[in-house]
C-alpha positions, 0 to 999 in steps of 0.5 A: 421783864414781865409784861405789863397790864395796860392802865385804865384810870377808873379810880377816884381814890378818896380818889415856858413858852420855849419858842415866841411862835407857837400858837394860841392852840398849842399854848391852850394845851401847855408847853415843854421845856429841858431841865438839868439831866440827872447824874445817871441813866435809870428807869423804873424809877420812883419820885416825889417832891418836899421843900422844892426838891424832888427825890429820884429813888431806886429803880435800874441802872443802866448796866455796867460791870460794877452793877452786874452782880446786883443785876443791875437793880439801884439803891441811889437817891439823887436830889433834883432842885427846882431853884437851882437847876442842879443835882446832888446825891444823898443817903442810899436806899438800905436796899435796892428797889425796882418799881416801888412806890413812894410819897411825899407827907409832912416832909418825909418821904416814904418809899413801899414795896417793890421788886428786889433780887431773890437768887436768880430773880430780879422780881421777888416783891417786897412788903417793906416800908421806908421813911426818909427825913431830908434834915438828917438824910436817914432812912429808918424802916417802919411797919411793913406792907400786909401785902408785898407786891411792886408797881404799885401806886401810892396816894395820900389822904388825910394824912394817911399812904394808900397803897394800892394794885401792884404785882406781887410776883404771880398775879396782878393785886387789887390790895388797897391798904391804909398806911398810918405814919403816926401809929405806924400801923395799916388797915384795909380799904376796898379792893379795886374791882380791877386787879392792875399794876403799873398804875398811878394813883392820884388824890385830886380835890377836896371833897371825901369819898366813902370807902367805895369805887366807881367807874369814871371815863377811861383813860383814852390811850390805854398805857401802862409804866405811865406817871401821873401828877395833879396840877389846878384840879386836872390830872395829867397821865403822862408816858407809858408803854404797851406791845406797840412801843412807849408813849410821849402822850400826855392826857388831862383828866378833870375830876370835876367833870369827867373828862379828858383832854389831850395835851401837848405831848412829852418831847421823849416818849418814856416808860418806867418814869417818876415825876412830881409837881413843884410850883405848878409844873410837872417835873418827868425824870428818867425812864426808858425809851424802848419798851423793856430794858432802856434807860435815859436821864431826861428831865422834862418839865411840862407848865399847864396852860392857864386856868380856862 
């Protein structure tokens, strides 16, 4: 697998208890309880949540001889529900994908970019766009990227997809492109001023940003293959890898007054890991254990600490 930069969050992209012994402190930075494994091990994975459910999409299969041919690269779907602690599968991708991005908006799913096997190359990056509809389980292709490129982040504002960074196969990108569901058209935004891939990317607050970046206070650990989600205002950057190995570290950035605080780290150090956030918690699937190639099917779920 190529190497991967490390991720420093400078964007402001239009910017449980599980034991009755813990401490105050610990309490003060959250706590992490075990959810129900997903069906297959996998990683580089993307995830995103509508109505409860949160959707694990693409990425690598651990290999077997049944995968081989496609290299081991993952068109499956898998449903997680909150409620009810179970798994079900659904339509496939059309495609296979590794590292794509996707989002949630108005109850679809959309999933952008992302590497797919070209020859004998599982890196060949790709512009397409799908939409997925949960009440039919369909997915049907919209307007392509105008760039192609993986391990990219995907936001969402004002009922708009940013798609933004990513690798497109020979160098790290610094795109920002505009995605419009109800046109299906694109437009272009600011570059980042720091080409990266493996970033998350994050909208958190309410206030609007002009078309303009800044630098905000960095990540502490420097860590790419990370994920990310937004709870009460504070973003959490969670995982990751770097040539010193994966992290179980969990990292919470306020906007609002740029700062960061540690918090209670993941009980399974991961890289290539999708999340999404339901009902105040942070759900962290799948990913890989050691750097590179590795694969699990660990669902952990992280529940901040209460507003201070």
């Amino acid at each position: 697998m190529f190497i991967s930069r490390p991720f420093i969050i400078s964007s402001i992209l239009f910017l449980a208890l599980t034991h009755s012994n813990l401490t105050r402190a610990e309490v003060s930075k959250g706590t992490w309880t075990l959810a129900a494994p997903a069906p297959t091990q996998r990683t580089e994975v993307a995830a995103a949540a509508t109505e409860g459910k949160i959707y694990v999409v693409g990425g690598f299969n651990k290999p077997n001889l049944q995968n081989a041919l496609k290299f081991a690269i993952s068109n499956d779907v898998e449903v997680y529900d909150t409620a009810s602690d179970s798994w079900s599968a659904t339509t496939p991708l059309p495609e296979g994908r590794h590292h794509a991005g996707i989002a949630s908006l108005n109850g679809l799913l959309y999933v952008m970019g992302g590497f797919t096997q070209s020859f004998m190359s599982i890196w060949h990056a790709v512009s397409t766009v799908y939409q997925y509809n949960p009440a039919t389980k369909e997915w049907r292709e919209l307007a392509p990227m105008p760039t192609a490129r993986g391990a990219l982040g995907i936001a969402i504002y004002q009922n708009r997809l940013y798609a933004v960074g990513g690798y497109d196969g020979k160098h790290n990108s610094g795109a920002v492109e505009i995605f419009d569901p109800q046109t299906n058209t694109w437009s272009s935004g600011a570059s980042m001023p720091t080409p990266r891939d493996h970033l998350a990317v994050i909208t958190a607050g309410n206030r609007i940003h002009s078309n303009q970046w800044r630098p905000r206070a960095k990540l502490p650990t420097p860590r790419s293959g990370i994920t990310a989600g937004v709870i009460n205002d504070w973003i959490y950057i969670i995982g990751g890898e770097s040539g010193d190995g994966t992290f179980n570290t969990n990292e919470a950035y306020h906007p609002g007054t740029d700062q960061w605080r540690t918090m209670t780290p993941m009980p399974t150090a991961r890289h290539g890991l999708g999340s999404a956030v339901v009902n105040g918690r942070l759900y962290v699937i799948s990913g890989g254990p050691t750097p590179g190639g590795s694969f699990s099917q660990v669902n952990e779920v992280f529940t901040p600490p209460a507003v201070e």
